[in-house]
PLY file of the C-alpha trace (Angstrom):
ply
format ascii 1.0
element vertex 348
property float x
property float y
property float z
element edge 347
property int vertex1
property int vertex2
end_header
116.60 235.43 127.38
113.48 237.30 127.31
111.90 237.55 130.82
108.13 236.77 130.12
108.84 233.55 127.98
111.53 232.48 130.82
108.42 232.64 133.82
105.91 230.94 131.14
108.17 228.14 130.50
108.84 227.61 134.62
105.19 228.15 135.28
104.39 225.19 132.43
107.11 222.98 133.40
106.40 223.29 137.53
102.23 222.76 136.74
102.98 219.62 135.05
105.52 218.17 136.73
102.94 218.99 139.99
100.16 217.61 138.08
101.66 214.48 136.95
103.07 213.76 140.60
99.23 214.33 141.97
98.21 211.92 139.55
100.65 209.37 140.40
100.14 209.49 144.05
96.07 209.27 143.35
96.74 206.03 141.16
99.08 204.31 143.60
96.50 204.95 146.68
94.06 202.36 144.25
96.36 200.46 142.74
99.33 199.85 144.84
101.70 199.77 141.83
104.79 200.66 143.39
106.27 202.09 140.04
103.25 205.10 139.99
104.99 206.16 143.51
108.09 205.69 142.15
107.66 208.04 139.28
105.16 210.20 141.95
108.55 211.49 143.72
110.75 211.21 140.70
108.52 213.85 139.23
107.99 215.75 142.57
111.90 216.00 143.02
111.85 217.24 138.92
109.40 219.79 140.15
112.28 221.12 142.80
114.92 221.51 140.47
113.05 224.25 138.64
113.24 226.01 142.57
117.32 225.29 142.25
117.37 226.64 138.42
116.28 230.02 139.46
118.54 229.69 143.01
121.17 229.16 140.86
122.80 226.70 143.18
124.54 224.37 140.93
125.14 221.96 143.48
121.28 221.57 143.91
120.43 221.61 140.31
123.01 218.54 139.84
121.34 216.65 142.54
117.75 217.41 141.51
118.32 216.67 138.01
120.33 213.05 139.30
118.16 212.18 141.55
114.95 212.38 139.49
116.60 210.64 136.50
117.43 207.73 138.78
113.97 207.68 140.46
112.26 207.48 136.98
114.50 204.85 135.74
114.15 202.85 138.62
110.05 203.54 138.61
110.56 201.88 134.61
112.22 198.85 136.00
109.05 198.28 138.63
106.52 199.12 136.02
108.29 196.32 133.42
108.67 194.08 136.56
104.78 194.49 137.05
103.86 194.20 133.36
105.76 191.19 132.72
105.44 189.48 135.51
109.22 189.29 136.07
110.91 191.04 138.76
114.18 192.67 137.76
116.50 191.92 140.08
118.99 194.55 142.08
116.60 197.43 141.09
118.01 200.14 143.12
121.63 199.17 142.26
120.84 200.00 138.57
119.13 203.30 138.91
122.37 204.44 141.11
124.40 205.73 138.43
123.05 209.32 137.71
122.76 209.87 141.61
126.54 208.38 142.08
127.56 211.00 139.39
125.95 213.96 141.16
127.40 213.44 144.66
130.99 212.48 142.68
130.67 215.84 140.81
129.63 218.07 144.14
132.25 216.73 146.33
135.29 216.78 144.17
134.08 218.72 141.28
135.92 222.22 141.32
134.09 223.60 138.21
130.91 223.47 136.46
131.35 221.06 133.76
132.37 218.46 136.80
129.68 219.60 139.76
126.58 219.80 136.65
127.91 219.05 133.29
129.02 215.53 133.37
126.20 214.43 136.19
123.61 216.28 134.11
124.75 213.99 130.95
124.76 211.03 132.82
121.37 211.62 134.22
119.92 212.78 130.74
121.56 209.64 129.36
119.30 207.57 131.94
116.10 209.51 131.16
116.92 208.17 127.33
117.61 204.35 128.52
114.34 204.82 130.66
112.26 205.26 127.53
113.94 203.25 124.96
113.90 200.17 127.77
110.20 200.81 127.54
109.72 200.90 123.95
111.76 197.49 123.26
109.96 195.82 126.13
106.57 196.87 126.65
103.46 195.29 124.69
102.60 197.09 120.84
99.04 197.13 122.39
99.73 199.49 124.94
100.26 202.55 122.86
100.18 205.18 126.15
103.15 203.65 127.44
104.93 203.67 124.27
103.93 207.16 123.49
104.92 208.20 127.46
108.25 206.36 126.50
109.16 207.87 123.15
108.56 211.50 125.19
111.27 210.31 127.39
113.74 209.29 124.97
112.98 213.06 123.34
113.39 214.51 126.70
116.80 212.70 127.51
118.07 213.44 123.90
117.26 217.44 124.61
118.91 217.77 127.63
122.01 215.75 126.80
123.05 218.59 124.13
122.53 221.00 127.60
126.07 220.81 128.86
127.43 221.45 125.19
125.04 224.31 123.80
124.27 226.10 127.35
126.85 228.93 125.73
125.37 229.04 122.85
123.60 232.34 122.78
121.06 232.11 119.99
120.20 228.45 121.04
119.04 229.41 124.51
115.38 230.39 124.11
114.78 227.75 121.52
116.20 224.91 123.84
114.42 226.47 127.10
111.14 226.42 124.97
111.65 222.99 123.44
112.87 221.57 126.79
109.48 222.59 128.77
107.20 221.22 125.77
108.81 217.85 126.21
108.65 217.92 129.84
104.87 219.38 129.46
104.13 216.57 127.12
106.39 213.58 128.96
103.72 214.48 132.32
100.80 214.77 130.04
101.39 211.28 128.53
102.74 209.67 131.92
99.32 210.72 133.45
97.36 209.17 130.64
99.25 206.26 131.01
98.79 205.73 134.43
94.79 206.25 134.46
94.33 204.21 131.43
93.01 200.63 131.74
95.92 198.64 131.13
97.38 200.28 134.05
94.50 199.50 136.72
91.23 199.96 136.43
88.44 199.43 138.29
86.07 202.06 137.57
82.44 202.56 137.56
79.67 202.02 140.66
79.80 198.51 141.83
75.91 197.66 142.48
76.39 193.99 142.74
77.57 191.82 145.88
79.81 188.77 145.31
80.63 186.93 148.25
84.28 185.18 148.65
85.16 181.88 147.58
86.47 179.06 144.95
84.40 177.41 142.41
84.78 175.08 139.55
82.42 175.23 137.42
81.44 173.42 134.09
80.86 175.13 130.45
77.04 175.42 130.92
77.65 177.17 134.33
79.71 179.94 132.63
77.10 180.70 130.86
74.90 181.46 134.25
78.31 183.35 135.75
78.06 185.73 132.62
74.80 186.59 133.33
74.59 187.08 136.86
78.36 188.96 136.99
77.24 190.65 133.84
78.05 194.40 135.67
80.86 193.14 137.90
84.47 194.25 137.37
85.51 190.98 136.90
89.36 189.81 135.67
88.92 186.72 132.91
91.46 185.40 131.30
89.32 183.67 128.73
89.60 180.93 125.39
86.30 182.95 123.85
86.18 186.46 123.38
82.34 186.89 124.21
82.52 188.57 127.81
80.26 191.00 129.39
81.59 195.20 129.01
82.25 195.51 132.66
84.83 192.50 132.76
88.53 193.17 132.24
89.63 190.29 129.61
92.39 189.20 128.71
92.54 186.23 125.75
94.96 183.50 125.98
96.84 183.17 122.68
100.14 182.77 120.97
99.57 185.68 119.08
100.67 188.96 120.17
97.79 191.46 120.07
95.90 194.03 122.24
94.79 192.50 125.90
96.48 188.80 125.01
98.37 186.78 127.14
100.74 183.81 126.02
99.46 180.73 127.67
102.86 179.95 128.68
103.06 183.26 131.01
101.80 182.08 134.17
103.35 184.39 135.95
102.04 187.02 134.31
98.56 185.57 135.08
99.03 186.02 139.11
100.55 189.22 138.53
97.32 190.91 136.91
95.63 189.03 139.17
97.53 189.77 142.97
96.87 194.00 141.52
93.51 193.55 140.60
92.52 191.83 143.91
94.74 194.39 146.29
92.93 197.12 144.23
89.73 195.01 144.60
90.32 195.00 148.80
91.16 198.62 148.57
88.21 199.46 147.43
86.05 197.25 149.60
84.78 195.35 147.01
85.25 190.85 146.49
87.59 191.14 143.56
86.65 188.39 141.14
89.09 186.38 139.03
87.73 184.05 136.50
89.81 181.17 134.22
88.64 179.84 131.13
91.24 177.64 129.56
92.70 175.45 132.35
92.61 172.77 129.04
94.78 175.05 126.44
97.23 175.74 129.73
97.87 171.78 130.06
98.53 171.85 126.94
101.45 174.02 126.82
102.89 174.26 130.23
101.78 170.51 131.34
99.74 169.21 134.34
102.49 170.01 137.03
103.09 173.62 135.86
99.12 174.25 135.88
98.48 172.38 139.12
101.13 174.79 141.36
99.71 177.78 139.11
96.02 176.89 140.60
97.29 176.52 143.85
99.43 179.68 143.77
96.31 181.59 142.67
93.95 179.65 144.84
96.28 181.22 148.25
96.27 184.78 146.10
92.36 184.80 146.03
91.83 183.79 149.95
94.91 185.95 151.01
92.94 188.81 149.30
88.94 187.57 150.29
87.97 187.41 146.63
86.56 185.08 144.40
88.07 182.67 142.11
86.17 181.20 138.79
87.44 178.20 137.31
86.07 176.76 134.11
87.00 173.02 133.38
84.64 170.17 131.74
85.03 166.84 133.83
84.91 165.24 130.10
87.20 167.72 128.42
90.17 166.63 130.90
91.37 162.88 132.12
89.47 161.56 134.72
93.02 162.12 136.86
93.87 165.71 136.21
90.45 166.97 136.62
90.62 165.66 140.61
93.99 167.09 140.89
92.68 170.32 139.75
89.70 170.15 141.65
91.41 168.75 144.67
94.36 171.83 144.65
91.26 174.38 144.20
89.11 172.76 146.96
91.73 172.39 149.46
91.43 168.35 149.76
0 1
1 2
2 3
3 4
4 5
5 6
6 7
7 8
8 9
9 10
10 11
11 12
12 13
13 14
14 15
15 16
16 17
17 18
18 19
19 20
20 21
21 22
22 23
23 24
24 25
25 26
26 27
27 28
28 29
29 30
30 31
31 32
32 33
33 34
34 35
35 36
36 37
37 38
38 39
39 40
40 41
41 42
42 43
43 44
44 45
45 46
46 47
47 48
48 49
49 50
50 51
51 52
52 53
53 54
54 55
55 56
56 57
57 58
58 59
59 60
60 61
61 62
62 63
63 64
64 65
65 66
66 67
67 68
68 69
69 70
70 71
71 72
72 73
73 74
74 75
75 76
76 77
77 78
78 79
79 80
80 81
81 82
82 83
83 84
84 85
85 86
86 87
87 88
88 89
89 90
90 91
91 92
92 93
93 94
94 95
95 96
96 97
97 98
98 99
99 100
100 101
101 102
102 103
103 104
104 105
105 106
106 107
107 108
108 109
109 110
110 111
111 112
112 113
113 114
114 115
115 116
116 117
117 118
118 119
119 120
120 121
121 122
122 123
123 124
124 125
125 126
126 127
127 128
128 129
129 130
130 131
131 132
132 133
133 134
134 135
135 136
136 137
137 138
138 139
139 140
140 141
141 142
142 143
143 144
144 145
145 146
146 147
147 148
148 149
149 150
150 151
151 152
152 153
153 154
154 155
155 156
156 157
157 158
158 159
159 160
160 161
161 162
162 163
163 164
164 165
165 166
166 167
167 168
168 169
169 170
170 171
171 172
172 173
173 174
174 175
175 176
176 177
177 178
178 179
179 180
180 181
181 182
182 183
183 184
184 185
185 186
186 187
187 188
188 189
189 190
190 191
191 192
192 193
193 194
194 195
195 196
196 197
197 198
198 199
199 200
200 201
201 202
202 203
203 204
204 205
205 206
206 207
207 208
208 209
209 210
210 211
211 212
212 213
213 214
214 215
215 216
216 217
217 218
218 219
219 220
220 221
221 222
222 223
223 224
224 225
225 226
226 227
227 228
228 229
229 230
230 231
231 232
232 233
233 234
234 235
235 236
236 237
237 238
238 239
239 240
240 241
241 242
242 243
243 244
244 245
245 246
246 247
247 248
248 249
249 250
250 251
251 252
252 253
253 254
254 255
255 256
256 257
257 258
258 259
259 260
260 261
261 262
262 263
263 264
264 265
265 266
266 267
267 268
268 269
269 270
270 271
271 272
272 273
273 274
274 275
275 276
276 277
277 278
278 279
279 280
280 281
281 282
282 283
283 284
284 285
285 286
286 287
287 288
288 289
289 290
290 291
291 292
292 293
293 294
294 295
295 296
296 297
297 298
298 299
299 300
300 301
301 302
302 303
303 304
304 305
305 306
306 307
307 308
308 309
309 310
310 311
311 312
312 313
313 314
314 315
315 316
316 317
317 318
318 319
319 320
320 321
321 322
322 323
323 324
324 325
325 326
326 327
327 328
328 329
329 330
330 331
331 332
332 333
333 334
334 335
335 336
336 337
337 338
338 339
339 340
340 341
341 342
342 343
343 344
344 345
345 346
346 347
């Protein structure tokens, strides 16, 4: 393979695969997601296989590719956990595989299609399952993830035909070049993932002081809170989709569309909310988490569901020293569930 187009691929390939693990770090430092630190090393240990490509040490290049493969996948299975508000249980367990393969292959492998061949398959195999576990699973609205994930599933397809067409002497340069313009592209799109705003986002200078605490408020109040949190970074999860720019919204609905959320996913609720106050506290600000709908939840979860869901997010906000918003019309709601509510948020 020519020389020059051999160093431009590595230099390509190592740069973004650098880059992307930069950008991962910078995003978990904010956000605490503990898939962008995931992915930070998984990318970081990608970067070091490139290193044990040009060693030649077979052995290394097995367990670089392996162990990267498993450290994405199991990064995937955080970030789903976190956007669904579901953990996955035994996480670690299921990204084992394409490491298990590796050290199988380099301690009783006795030739190359048994210490990289098979272990590079399985771990290429992974990187595929990685991004079509995304694609099936993740929200239509959130088009960086899906684009991240359908780079994967390209990635994973290329280097699965490695271990049959590495022979192959006219295929060479055209699979080295297509195999660092995925990887180039998979970082590219990662990144923008990860700094988008359904990631985490809290951008911007914050010029206003909110002070910690737990309200309930009434209809004509909201109105006030708009106004005078107007340039806040605020998280609503709101009935009425006239909010101020600066607020993170997210409308309750059924329906699946961009920045929605089924009534009937509490937990999804606290899980926006628990990142968006740690990022909040990180960044020395109150966070501020406002609910508009505590009617249309009764209605499809019931009183009991709501009640621990308001007391689960009541703890969240105090744990954290933000603010919580709640919007609820003593006339809207029986005379009965609007004490209970206000009792759980009050602490009575």
């Amino acid at each position: 393979m020519n020389t020059t187009v051999l160093l431009l691929g590595q230099f390509f390939s190592l740069s973004a695969k650098l880059v992307v693990s930069a950008v991962l770090l910078t995003v978990y430092i904010k956000s605490r997601r503990r898939s962008a630190v995931v992915w930070a090393f998984a990318w970081l240990v990608a970067a070091m296989s490139i290193a044990a490509d040009a060693l030649g040490v077979l052995q290394l290049v097995s367990l670089t590719e392996a162990t990267f493969s498993s450290l994405l996948f199991l990064g995937s299975l955080a970030f789903l956990s976190e956007e669904l508000g579901r953990p996955v249980r035994y996480q670690t367990l299921w990204a084992a595989p394409p490491l298990v393969a590796a050290m199988y292959g380099i301690l009783l492998g006795n030739d190359w299609s048994s210490v990289v061949g098979i272990p590079y398959g399985v771990a290429a195999f992974f990187i595929v399952l990685t991004g079509i576990m995304i694609i099936t699973t993740i929200n239509n609205a959130f088009t960086n993830a899906r684009r991240t994930a359908l780079l994967l599933c390209l990635l994973g397809l290329h280097k699965m035909d490695y271990p049959f067409l590495r022979d192959v002497e006219w295929f060479a340069p055209i699979g080295f070049v297509l195999g660092a313009i995925l990887t180039v592209f998979s970082a590219y799109f990662m990144a923008k993932m990860v700094l988008s705003r359904e990631f985490t986002h809290l951008g911007g200078e914050i010029k206003i002081t909110v002070k910690p605490g737990i309200e309930l408020v009434a209809s004509r109040e909201y109105r006030r809170i708009k106004e005078d949190l107007n340039g806040y970074p605020v998280l609503a999860f709101i009935r009425e989709l006239s909010v101020p720019d600066k607020w993170k919204a997210y409308f309750l609905t059924s329906l699946p569309g961009k920045d929605t959320i089924p009534p009937t996913n509490l937990p999804r609720i606290l899980e926006l909310s628990g990142r968006y106050l740690q990022e909040a506290e990180t960044r020395g600000i109150t966070g501020v988490v406002l609910i508009d709908g505590i009617e249309y939840l009764i209605i499809h979860n019931g009183m009991t569901a709501v009640t621990k869901f308001i007391g689960t997010l009541r703890d969240l906000v105090i744990l954290r020293d933000g603010r919580l918003i709640v919007v609820a019309d003593e006339n809207a709601l029986d005379r009965k569930d609007y004490l209970t509510i206000k009792r759980v948020l009050m602490g009575g």
